[in-house]
C-alpha positions in Angstrom: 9.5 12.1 -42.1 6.7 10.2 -43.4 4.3 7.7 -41.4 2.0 5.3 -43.3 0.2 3.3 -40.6 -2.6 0.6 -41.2 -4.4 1.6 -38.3 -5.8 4.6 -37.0 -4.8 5.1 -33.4 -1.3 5.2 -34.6 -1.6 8.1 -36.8 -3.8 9.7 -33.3 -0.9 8.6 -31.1 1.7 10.6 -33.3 -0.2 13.6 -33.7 -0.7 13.9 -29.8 3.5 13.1 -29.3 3.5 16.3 -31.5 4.7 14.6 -34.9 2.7 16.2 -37.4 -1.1 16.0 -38.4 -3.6 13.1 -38.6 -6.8 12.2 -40.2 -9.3 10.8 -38.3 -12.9 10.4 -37.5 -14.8 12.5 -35.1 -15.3 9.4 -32.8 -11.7 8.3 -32.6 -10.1 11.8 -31.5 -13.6 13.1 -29.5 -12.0 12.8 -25.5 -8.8 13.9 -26.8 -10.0 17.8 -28.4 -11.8 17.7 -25.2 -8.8 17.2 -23.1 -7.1 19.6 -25.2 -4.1 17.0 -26.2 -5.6 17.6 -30.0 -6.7 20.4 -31.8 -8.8 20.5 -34.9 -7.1 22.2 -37.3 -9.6 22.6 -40.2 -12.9 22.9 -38.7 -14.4 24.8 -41.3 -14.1 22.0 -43.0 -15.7 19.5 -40.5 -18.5 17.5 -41.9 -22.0 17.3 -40.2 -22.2 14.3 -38.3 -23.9 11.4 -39.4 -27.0 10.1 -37.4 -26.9 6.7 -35.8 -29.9 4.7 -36.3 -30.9 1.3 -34.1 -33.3 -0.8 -36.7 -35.5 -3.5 -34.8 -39.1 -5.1 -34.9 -40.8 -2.7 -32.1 -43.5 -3.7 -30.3 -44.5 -6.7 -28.7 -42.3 -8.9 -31.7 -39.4 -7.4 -29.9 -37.6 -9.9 -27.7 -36.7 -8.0 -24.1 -33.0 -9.0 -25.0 -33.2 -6.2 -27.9 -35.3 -3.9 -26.1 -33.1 -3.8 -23.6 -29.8 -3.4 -26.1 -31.6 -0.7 -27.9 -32.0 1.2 -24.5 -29.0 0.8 -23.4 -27.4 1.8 -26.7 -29.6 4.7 -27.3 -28.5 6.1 -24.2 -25.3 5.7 -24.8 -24.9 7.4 -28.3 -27.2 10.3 -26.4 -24.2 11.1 -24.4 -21.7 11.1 -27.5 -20.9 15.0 -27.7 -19.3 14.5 -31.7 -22.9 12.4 -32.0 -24.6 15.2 -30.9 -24.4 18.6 -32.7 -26.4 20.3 -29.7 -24.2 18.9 -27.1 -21.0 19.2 -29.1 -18.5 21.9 -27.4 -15.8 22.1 -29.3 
């Protein structure tokens, strides 16, 4: 059996009812590896991640509404293990 799917959380949602293998990004599958409902299969093959970089005016130009997203968001990614190659424990 074959499953096309035009989004991803379908192909993730088959592969943790057992149904075969999916592709999908680091992101998208992270809390389930940790949980151990997914495995990665071919991790040799598992690409670096890719930084995540907030662009704004610093400084004074910046309005508090933006300094305030930027923290907020920083802190966030921080706490992404598949973000975070250091942090990463699978």
């Amino acid at each position: 059996m074959q499953l096309i799917a035009n989004a991803g959380e379908v192909g993730i949602d088959a592969a943790i009812r057992g149904l075969g293998l999916a592709r999908a990004l680091a992101y998208q599958v992270d809390a389930d590896v940790l949980a151990g409902r997914l495995k990665i299969v071919l991790d040799e093959f598992e690409p670096v991640p890719i930084p995540v970089h907030i662009v704004y005016v610093a400084g004074r130009k910046a309005p508090a509404k933006v300094r305030a997203f930027v923290d907020f968001a920083a802190e966030r990614l921080r706490g992404v293990p598949v973000l975070n190659p250091r942090t990463r424990s699978y």
